[in-house]
Residue, then its C-alpha position, 0 to 999 in steps of 0.5 A: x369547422x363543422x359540416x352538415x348535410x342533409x339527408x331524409x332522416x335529418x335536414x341538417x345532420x353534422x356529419x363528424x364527431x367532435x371531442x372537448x378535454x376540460x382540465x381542472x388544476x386546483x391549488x390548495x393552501x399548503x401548495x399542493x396541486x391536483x389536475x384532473x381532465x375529463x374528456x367531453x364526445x359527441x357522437x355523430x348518429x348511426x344512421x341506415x343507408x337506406x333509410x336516409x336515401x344517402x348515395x355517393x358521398x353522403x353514404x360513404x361518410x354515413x358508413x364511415x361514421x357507422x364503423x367509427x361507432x362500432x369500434x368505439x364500442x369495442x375499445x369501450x367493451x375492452x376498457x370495461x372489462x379490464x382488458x388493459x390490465x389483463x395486457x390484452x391489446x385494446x383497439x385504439 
């Protein structure tokens, strides 16, 4: 299901994000078989609350998606950096 909303930014902004996994599997010859999968995001916006005029719910959601986004951008920054190798915690 995908919601939208209005907003003076956007007339018709999906509010949500959305992930899609594709695998692969191929199959060779002799038998043998490689998988793969490669992960597919969209993002909903970061938006500023008072650019959009967004009150009640629509603030909350944008604010909400916002701080979705700057974790997102930390466990991006730790991955990055090798930190899962390092055993440093990576927020996810």
């Amino acid at each position: 299901i995908r919601a939208t909303a209005q907003t003076n930014m956007n007339s018709t902004s999906s509010r949500s994000h959305s992930v899609c996994t594709l695998c692969l599997v191929q199959v060779f010859p002799n038998g043998k078989i490689r998988k793969s999968s490669m992960n597919l995001c969209d993002l909903a916006g970061s938006e500023r609350a008072k650019k959009t005029g967004a009150i009640g719910l629509r603030m909350r959601e944008g604010s909400a998606i916002n701080s979705s986004l700057s974790v997102l951008g930390q466990v991006i920054s730790k991955l990055s950096s090798g930190a899962e190798k390092k055993g440093v915690h990576v927020p996810f």
